[in-house]
C-alpha positions as CSV (number, residue, x, y, z in Angstrom):
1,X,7.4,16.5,8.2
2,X,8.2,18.5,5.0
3,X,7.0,21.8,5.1
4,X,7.5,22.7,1.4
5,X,5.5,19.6,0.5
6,X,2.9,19.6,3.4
7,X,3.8,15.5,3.5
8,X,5.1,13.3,6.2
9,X,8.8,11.4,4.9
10,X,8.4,8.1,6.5
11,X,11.9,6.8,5.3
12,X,14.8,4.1,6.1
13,X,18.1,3.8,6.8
14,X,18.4,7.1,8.6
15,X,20.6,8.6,6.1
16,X,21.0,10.3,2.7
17,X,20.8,8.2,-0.7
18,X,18.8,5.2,-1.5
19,X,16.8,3.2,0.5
20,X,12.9,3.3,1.5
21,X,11.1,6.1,1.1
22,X,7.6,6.6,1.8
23,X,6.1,10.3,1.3
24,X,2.3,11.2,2.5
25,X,0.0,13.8,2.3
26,X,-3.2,15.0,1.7
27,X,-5.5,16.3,-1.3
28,X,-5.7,19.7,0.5
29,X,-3.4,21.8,2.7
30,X,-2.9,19.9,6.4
31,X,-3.3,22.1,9.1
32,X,-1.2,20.3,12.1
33,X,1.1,17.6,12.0
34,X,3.3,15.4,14.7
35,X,6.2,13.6,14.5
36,X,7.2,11.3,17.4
37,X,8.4,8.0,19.6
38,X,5.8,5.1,19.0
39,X,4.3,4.7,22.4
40,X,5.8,7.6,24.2
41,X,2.8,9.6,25.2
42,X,4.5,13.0,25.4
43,X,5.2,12.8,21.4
44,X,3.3,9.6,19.7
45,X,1.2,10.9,17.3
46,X,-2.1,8.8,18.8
47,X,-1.8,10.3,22.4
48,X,-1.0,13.7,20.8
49,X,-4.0,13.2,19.2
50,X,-6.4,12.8,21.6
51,X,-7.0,16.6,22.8
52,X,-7.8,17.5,19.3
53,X,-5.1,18.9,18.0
54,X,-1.6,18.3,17.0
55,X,2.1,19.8,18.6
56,X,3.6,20.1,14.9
57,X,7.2,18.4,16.2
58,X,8.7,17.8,12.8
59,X,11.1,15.3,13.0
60,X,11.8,11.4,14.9
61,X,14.1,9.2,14.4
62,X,13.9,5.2,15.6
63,X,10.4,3.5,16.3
64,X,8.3,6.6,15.3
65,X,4.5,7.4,14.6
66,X,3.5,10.0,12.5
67,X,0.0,12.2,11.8
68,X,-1.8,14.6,9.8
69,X,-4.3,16.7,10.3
70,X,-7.1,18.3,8.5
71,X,-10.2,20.5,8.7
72,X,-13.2,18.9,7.1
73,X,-16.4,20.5,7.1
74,X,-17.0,23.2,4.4
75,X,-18.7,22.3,1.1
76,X,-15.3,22.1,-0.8
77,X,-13.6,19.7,2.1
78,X,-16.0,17.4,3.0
79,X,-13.8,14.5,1.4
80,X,-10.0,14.3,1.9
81,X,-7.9,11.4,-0.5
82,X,-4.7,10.5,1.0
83,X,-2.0,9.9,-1.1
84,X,1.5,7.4,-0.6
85,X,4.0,7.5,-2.6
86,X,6.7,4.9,-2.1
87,X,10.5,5.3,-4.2
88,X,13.9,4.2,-3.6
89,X,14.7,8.1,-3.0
90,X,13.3,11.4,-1.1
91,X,13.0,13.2,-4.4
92,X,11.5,9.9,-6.5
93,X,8.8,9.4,-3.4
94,X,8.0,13.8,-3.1
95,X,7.9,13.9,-7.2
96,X,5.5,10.9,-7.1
97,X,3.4,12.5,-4.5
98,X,3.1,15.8,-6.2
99,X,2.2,14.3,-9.3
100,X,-0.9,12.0,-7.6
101,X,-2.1,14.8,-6.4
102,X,-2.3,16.5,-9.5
103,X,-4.7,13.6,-10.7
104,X,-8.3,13.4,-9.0
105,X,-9.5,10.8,-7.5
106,X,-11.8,9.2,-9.9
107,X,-9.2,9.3,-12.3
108,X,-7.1,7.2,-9.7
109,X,-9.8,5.2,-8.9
110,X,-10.5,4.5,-12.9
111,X,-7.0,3.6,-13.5
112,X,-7.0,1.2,-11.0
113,X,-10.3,-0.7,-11.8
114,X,-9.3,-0.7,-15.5
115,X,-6.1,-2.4,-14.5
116,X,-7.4,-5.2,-12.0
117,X,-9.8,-5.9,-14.8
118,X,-7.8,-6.8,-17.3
119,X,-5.9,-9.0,-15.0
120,X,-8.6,-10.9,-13.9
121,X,-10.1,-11.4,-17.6
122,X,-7.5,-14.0,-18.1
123,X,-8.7,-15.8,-14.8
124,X,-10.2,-19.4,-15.4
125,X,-12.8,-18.9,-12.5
126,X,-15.1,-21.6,-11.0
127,X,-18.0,-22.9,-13.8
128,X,-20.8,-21.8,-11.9
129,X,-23.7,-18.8,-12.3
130,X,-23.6,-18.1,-8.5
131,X,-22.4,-14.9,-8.2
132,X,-21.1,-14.9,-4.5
133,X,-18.6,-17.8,-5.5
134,X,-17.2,-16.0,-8.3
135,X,-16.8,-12.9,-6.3
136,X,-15.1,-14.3,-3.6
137,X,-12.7,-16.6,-6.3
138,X,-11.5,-13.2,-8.1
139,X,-11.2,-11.5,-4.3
140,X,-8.6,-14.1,-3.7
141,X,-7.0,-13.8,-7.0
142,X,-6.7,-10.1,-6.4
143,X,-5.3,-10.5,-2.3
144,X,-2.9,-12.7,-4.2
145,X,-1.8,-10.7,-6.9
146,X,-1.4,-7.4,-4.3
147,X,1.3,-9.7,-1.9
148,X,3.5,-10.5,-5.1
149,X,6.6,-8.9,-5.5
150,X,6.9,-8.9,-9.4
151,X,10.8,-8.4,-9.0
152,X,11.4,-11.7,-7.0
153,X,8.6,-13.8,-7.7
154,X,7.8,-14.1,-3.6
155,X,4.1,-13.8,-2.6
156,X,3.5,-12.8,0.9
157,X,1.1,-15.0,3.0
158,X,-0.9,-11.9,3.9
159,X,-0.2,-8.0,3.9
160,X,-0.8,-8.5,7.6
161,X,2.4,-7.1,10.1
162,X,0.7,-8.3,13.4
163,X,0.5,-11.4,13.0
164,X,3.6,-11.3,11.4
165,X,2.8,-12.7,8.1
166,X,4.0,-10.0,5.9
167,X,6.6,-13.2,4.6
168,X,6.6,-15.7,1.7
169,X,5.7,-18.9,3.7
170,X,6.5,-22.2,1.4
171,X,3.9,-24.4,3.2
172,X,1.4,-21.4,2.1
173,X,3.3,-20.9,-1.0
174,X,2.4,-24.2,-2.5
175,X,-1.6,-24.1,-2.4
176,X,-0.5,-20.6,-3.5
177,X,0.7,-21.6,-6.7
178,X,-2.0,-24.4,-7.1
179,X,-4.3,-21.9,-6.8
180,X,-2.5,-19.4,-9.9
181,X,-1.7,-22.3,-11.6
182,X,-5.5,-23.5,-11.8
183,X,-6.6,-20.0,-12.5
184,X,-4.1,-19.8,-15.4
185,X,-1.4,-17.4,-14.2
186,X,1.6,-20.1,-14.7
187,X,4.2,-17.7,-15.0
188,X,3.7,-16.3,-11.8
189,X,3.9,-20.1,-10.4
190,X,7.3,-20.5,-12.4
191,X,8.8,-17.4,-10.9
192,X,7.8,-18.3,-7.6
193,X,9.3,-21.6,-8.1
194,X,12.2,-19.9,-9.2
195,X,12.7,-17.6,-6.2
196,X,12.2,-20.9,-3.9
197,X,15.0,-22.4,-5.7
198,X,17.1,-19.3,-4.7
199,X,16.5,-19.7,-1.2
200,X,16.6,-23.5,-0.9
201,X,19.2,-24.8,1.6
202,X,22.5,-26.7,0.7
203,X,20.4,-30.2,2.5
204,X,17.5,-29.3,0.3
205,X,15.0,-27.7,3.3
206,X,13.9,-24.3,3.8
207,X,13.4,-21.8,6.0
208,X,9.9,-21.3,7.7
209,X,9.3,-17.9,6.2
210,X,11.5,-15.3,3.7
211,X,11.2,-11.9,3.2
212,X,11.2,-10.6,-0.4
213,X,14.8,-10.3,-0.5
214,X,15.8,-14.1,0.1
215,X,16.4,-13.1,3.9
216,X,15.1,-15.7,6.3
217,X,11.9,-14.3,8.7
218,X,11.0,-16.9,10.9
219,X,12.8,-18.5,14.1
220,X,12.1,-21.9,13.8
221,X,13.9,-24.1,11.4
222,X,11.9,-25.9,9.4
């Protein structure tokens, strides 16, 4: 927990420099926090939780949990947004944080919808008037687009951790790419392609699953 910056530092490796850094925190001052072993009911954060209040430990290393807590209630705090901030540093992840909370909501929110927008405008979607069709075709589009990592190319089967499928599967992969490359977005395809050609075995097989990084996931072998 960082006092100075009323946010939780969620971060990896345990050390100083680069790495993963996730920083989160509310629209409005927190009034408890806890820090602690995932699962070990005298400091993870859920059975802390469950009296009401918080113990405010600030700091666990290994297979943590973390929580926030705030007062809602009073005309001015009936809503809470919850901002995280990911960067490759402490600083880059805190400076991001400060700065979304400097923007309201709606002006998040706008952003946003202006963005996914203009991505799906190039969509070729289904020829058909029914409305439920074409919402569900640009919902797929859109869980698609949110599991690509535009550095790599790899698109995870689903954002999901339990189950894990939080991998780039290439048995899902290829109706991925039919999919994009129907709807239009063939570069994505291509890079994907690409990033499979990175990965491919001497033999020619692959793995059954890869994490963005070319790292094989899965334990069985083909």
């Amino acid at each position: 927990y960082d006092e100075t910056h009323d946010s939780l530092l969620h971060f990896k490796p345990m050390s100083e420099g680069e790495g993963i850094y996730i920083a989160i925190g509310g629209s409005f001052p927190s009034v408890g926090h806890q820090c602690g072993m995932d699962s070990v009911e005298t400091s993870d954060a859920y059975y802390d939780s469950l009296d009401g209040k918080l113990s405010n430990s600030s700091s666990a290393f290994g297979q943590t949990s973390a929580a926030l807590y705030w007062e809602l209630g009073n005309k001015s705090r009936e809503e809470i947004t919850v901002y995280f901030a990911v960067s490759n540093t402490s600083r880059g992840a805190l400076d991001l944080l400060k700065d979304s909370r400097s923007t309201p909501f709606t002006a998040h929110l706008q952003t946003t919808e202006n963005w996914w927008s203009e991505w799906l405008s190039k969509a070729k979607l289904p020829d058909t008037d029914d409305d439920e069709v074409l919402r569900l075709s640009k919902r797929s589009l859109i869980t698609i687009r949110t599991g690509y990592d535009k550095k790599t190319g790899a698109i995870v089967a689903s954002v999901t951790r339990q189950p894990p499928y939080n991998c780039d599967w290439p048995r899902d992969g290829a109706f991925i790419n039919y999919a994009l490359d129907v709807a239009g977005y063939h570069d994505m395809v291509s890079k994907h392609n690409k990033f499979y050609s990175t990965v491919q075995r001497t033999g020619g097989t692959w793995g059954m699953c890869y994490y963005a990084d070319g790292v094989e996931a899965g334990p069985i072998i083909f």
